[in-house]
C-alpha positions as CSV (number, residue, x, y, z in Angstrom):
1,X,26.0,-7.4,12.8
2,X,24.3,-4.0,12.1
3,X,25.9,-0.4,13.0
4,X,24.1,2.7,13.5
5,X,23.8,6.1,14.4
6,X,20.3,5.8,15.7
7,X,20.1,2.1,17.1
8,X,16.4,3.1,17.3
9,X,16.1,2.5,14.0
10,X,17.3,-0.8,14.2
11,X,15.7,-2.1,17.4
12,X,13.4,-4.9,15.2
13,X,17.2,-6.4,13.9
14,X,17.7,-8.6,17.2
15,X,14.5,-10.7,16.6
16,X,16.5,-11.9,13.2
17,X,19.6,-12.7,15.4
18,X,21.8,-9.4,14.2
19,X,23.9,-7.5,16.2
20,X,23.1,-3.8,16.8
21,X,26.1,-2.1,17.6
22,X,26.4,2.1,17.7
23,X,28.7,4.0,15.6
24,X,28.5,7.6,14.2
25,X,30.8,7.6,10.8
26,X,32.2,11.2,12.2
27,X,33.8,9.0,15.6
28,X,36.7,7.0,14.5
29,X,37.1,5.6,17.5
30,X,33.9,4.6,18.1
31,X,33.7,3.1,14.5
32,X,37.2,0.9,15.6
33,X,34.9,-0.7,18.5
34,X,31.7,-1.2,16.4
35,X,33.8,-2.7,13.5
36,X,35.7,-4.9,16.1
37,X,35.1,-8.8,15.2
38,X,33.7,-8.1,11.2
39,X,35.6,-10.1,8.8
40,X,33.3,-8.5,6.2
41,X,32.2,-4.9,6.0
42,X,29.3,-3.2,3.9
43,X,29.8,0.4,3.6
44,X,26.7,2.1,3.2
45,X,27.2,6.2,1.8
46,X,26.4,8.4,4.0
47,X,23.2,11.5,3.3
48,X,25.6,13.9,4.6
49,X,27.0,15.1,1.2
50,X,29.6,17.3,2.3
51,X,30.8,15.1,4.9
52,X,30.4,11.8,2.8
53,X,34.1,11.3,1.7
54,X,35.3,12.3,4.8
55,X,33.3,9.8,6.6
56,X,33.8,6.9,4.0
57,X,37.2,7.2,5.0
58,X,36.9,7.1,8.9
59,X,35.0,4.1,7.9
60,X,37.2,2.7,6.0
61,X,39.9,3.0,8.3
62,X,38.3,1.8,11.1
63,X,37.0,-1.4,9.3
64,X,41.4,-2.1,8.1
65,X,42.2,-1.6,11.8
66,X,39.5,-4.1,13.0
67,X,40.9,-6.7,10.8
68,X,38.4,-6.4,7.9
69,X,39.1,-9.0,4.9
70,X,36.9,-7.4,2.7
71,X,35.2,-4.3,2.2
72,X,32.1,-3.6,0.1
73,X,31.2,0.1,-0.5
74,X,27.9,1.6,-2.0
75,X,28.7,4.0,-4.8
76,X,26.7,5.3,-8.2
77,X,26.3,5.1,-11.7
78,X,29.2,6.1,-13.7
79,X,31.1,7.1,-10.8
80,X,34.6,7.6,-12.4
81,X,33.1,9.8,-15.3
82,X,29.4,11.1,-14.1
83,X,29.5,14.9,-13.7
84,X,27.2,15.4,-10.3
85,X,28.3,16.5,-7.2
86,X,26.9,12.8,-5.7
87,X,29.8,11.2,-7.9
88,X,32.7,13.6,-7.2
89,X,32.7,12.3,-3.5
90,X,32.3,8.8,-4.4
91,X,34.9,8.1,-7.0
92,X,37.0,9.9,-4.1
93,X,35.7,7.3,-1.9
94,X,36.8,4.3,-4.5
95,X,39.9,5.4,-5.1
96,X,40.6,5.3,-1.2
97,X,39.1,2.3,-0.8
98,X,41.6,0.5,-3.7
99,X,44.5,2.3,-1.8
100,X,43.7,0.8,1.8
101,X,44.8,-2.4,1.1
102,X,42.3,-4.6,2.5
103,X,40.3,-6.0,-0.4
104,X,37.7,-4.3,-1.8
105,X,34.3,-4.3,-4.2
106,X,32.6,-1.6,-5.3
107,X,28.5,-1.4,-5.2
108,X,27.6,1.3,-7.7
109,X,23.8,1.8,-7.0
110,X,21.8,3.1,-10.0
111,X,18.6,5.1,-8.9
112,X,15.9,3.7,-6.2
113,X,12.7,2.5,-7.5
114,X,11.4,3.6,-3.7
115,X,12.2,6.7,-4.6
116,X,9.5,6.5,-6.6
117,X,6.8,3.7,-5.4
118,X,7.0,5.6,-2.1
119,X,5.5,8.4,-3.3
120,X,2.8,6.7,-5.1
121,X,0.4,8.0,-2.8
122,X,0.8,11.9,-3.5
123,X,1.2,11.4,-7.5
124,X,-1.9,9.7,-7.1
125,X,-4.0,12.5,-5.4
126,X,-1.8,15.3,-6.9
127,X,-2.1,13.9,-10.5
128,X,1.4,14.4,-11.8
129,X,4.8,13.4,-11.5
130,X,7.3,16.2,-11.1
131,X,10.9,16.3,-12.0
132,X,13.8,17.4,-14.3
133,X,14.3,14.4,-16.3
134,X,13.3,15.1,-19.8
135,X,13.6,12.2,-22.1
136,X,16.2,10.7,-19.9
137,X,15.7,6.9,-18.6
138,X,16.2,5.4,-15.3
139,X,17.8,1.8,-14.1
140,X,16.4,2.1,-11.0
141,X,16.0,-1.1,-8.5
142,X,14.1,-1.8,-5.2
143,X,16.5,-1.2,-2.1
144,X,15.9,-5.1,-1.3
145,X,17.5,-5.7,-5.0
146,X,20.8,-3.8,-4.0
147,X,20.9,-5.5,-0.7
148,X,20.8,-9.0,-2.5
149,X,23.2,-8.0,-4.1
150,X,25.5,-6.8,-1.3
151,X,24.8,-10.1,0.4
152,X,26.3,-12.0,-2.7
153,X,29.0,-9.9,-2.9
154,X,30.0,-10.6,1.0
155,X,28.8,-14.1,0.7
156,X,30.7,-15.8,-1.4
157,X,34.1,-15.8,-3.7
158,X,35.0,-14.1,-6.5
159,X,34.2,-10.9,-6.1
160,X,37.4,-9.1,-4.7
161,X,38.6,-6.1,-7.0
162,X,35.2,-6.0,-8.9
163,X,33.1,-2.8,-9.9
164,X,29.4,-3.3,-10.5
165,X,27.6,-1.3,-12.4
166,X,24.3,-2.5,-10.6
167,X,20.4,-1.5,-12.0
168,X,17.1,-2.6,-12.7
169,X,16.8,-4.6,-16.2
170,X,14.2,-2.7,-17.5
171,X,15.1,1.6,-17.6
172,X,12.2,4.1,-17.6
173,X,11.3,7.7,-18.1
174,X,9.5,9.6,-15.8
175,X,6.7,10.2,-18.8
176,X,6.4,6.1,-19.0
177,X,6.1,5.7,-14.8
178,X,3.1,8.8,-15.1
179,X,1.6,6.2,-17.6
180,X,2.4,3.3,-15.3
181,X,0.6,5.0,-13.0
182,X,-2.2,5.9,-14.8
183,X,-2.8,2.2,-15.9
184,X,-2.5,0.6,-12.8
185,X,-4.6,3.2,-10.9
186,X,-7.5,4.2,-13.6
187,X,-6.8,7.6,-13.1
188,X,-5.3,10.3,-15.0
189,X,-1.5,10.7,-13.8
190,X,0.5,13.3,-16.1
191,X,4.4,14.1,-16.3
192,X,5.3,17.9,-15.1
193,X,8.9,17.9,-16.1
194,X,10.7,21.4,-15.2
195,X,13.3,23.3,-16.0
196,X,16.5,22.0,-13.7
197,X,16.8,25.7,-11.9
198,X,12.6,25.4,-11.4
199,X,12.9,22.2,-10.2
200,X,15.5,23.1,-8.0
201,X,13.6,26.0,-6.6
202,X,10.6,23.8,-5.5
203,X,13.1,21.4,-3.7
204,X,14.2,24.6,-1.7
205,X,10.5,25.5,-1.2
206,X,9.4,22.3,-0.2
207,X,12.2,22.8,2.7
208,X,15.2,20.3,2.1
209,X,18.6,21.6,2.6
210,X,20.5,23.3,-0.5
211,X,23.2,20.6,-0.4
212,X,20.6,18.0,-0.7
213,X,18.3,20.3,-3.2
214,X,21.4,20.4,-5.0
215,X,22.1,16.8,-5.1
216,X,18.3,15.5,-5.4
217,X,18.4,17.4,-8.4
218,X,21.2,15.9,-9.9
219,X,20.1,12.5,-9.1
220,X,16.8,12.7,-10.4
221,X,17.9,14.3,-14.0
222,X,18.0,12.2,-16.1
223,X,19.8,14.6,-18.6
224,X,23.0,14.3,-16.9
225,X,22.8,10.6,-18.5
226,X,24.5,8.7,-15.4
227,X,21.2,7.0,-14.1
228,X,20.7,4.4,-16.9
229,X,22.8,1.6,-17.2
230,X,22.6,-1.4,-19.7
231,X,24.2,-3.6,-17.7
232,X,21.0,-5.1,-15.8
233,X,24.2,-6.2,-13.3
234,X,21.7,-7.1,-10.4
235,X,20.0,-10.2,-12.1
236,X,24.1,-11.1,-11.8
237,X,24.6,-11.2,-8.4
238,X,21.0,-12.6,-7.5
239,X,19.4,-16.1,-7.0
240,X,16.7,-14.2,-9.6
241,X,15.9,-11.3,-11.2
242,X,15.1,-7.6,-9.4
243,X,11.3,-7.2,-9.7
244,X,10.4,-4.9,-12.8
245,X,9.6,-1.4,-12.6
246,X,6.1,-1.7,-14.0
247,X,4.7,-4.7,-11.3
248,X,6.1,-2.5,-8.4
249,X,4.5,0.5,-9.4
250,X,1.4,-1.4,-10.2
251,X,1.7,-2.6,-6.7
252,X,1.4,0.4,-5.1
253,X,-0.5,2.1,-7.3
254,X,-3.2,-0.2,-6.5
255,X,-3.5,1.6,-3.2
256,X,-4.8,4.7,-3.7
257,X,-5.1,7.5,-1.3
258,X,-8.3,6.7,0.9
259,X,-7.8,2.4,0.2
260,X,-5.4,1.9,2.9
261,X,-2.2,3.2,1.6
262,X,-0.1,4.4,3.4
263,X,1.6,8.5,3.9
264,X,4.4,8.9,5.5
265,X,7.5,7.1,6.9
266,X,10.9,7.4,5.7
267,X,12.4,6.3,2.2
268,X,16.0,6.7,3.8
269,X,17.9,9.3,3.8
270,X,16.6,13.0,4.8
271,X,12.7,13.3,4.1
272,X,10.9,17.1,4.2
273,X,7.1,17.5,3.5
274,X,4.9,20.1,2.1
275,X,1.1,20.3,3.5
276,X,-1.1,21.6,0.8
277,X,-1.0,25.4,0.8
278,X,2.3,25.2,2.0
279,X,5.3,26.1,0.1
280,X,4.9,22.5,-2.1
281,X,1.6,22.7,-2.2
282,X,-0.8,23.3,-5.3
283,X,0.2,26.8,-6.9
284,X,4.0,26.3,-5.0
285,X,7.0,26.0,-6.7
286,X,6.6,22.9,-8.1
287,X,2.9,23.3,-9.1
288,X,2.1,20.3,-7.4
289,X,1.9,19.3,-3.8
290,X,5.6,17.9,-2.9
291,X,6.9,15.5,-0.7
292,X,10.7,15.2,-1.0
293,X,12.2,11.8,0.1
294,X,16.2,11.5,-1.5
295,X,18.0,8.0,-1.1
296,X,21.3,9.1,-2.2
């Protein structure tokens, strides 16, 4: 069974036999009749990051009232020590979860490599990669990695009262994914990294909200040294391991702008987009043409 606030988005699910049910995290009493019948629950974090604790915990209420027997929540890196707005709401969110009594793990998500091979496209015909990362490395993994792992997690014993530190195997700077880039696309593809406040600004430019500026920001430094972990925990909780960093980027580097790749779409989360000229576009804030997708 799938939940959702747009059932829109999920209108493809019934084919695979799911259940799409409605339920808007900010209703508890719609989330108490979209939760009815689940043994199992995943919680997925809200994008809201203001409301997220408050609706983690209508979730997870609503799930203990339908009966739940366990409940897996998505978190991040480092929750219980990172120092990022992102975190303060989730270890709130863990520590809640432990206190419901229903039996619980805890998903804590490193970075997502979509975050990245998404935006392929523009790095390719901007030539750079911008961000405030420094030297700082990455564990990031595909979204499908994280949902394998999820699925384990639900799907079989053992798990109950676990944390996972979950991320890629193989942790990256954004200097080596410009390189990446530049190999598997025979083109020049250079590393812009910015001050944090500068990189900040172009978020705001590119128009995304200042919560989410705020957090994307966050997220995407690595200097605040919660987005590597040396775990590799995914390879853990999978039948295999998560596809390495370098063959996905190579992937979609392949398709350049003008070879059938493709612009647009959603990464998850809030998206915002800069045409050339515009506010993210060459000369703008971020000296590059921006396109701001956030999975957080």
């Amino acid at each position: 069974m799938a939940t959702g606030r747009d059932t829109d988005r999920l209108a493809d699910l019934p084919e695979w036999g799911v259940q799409v049910r409605q339920a808007d995290f900010a209703d508890s009493a719609g989330l108490h009749e979209a939760f009815k019948g689940a043994r199992k629950v995943l919680l997925v974090s809200t994008t809201t990051v203001v409301e997220r604790f408050d609706n983690h915990t209508r979730a997870i209420d609503a799930a203990k009232r339908a009966g739940a027997q366990r409940i897996a929540s998505t978190s991040t890196l480092n929750a219980h020590s990172a120092n990022m707005i992102l975190a303060d709401a989730h270890s709130k969110t863990e520590r809640y979860l432990r206190d419901s009594g229903v039996p619980w793990v805890v998903l804590r998500n490193g970075w997502y490599l979509d975050n990245y091979t998404s935006r392929v496209p523009l790095y390719l015909q901007t030539g750079a990669v911008a961000g405030s990362a420094g030297t700082g490395r990455v564990s990031a993994a595909s979204r499908r990695d994280y949902a394998e792992a999820a699925a384990t997690v639900l799907t079989s014993e053992g798990h109950a009262g676990s944390v996972y530190e979950l991320g890629g195997d193989t942790a990256f700077t954004l200097a080596e994914l410009a390189a990446a880039l530049s190999t598997a696309s025979d083109q020049g593809v250079v590393c812009h990294d910015l001050p944090v406040e500068q990189y900040r600004s172009g978020l705001l430019g590119a128009g995304l909200p200042a919560e989410m500026a705020v957090a994307a920001t966050e997220g995407a430094s690595g200097r605040l040294g919660h987005a590597a972990t040396a775990l590799g925990a995914i390879a853990l909780l999978q039948r295999q391991s998560p596809v390495p960093p370098r063959y996905s980027v190579h992937r979609a580097g392949t398709a350049a702008p003008g070879r059938g790749a493709r612009r647009g779409g959603r990464a998850g989360g809030r998206s915002a987009y800069a045409a050339p000229g515009g506010p993210g576009g060459p000369g703008g804030p971020l000296g590059v043409e921006t396109r701001v997708m956030t999975m957080i």
